[in-house]
N, C-alpha and C positions, 0 to 999 in steps of 0.2 A: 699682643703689642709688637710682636718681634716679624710679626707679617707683615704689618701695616707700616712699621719704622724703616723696614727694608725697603720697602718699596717706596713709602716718601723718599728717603736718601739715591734713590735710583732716578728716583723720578724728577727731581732737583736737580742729581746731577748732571743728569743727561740733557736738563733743558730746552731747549727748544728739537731737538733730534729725539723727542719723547712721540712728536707727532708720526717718525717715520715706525715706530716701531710695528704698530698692525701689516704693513709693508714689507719689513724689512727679510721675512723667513724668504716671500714672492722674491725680491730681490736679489739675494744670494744664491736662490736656486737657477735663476737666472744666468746670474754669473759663473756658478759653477759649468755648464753648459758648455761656455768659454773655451775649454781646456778640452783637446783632444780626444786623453787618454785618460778623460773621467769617468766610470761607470755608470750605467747607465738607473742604480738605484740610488743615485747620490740626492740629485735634486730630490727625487719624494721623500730618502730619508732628512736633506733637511728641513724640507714643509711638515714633516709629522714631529720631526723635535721641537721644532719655533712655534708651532702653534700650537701643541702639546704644555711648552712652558708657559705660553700666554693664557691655554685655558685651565692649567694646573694651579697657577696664582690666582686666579680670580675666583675661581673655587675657593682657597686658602681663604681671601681676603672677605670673600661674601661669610665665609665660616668663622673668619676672626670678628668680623662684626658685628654678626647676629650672636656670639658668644658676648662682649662684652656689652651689649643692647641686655641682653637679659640678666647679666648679672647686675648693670643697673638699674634694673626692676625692683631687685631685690632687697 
């Protein structure tokens, strides 16, 4: 429950800026870019965090579901 309640409340609050989220790592890496004197593993490292946490929650979420599916089986 504490997977799914987090992410409803994220998901809520973020409202309509929920659509940009698949986007959002592409876009920051983008920007980072911007700045001279950025390294140059800055943008992959933040594509592999952003999209790392997006496919680390949905994992969570798929695994909070199919747990409380089957204990309502039971």
């Amino acid at each position: 429950w504490i997977v799914i309640g987090a992410g409803a409340v994220l998901g809520i609050g973020s409202g309509a800026a929920a659509l940009m989220l698949p986007i959002m790592p592409i876009f920051l890496a983008g920007m980072s870019t911007d700045s001279p004197h950025t390294p140059d593993y800055v943008p992959i490292l933040i594509l592999v965090v952003g999209y790392g946490l997006m496919i680390s929650y949905t994992i969570l979420l798929i695994k909070a579901i199919k747990t409380l599916r089957n204990k309502a089986k039971i």
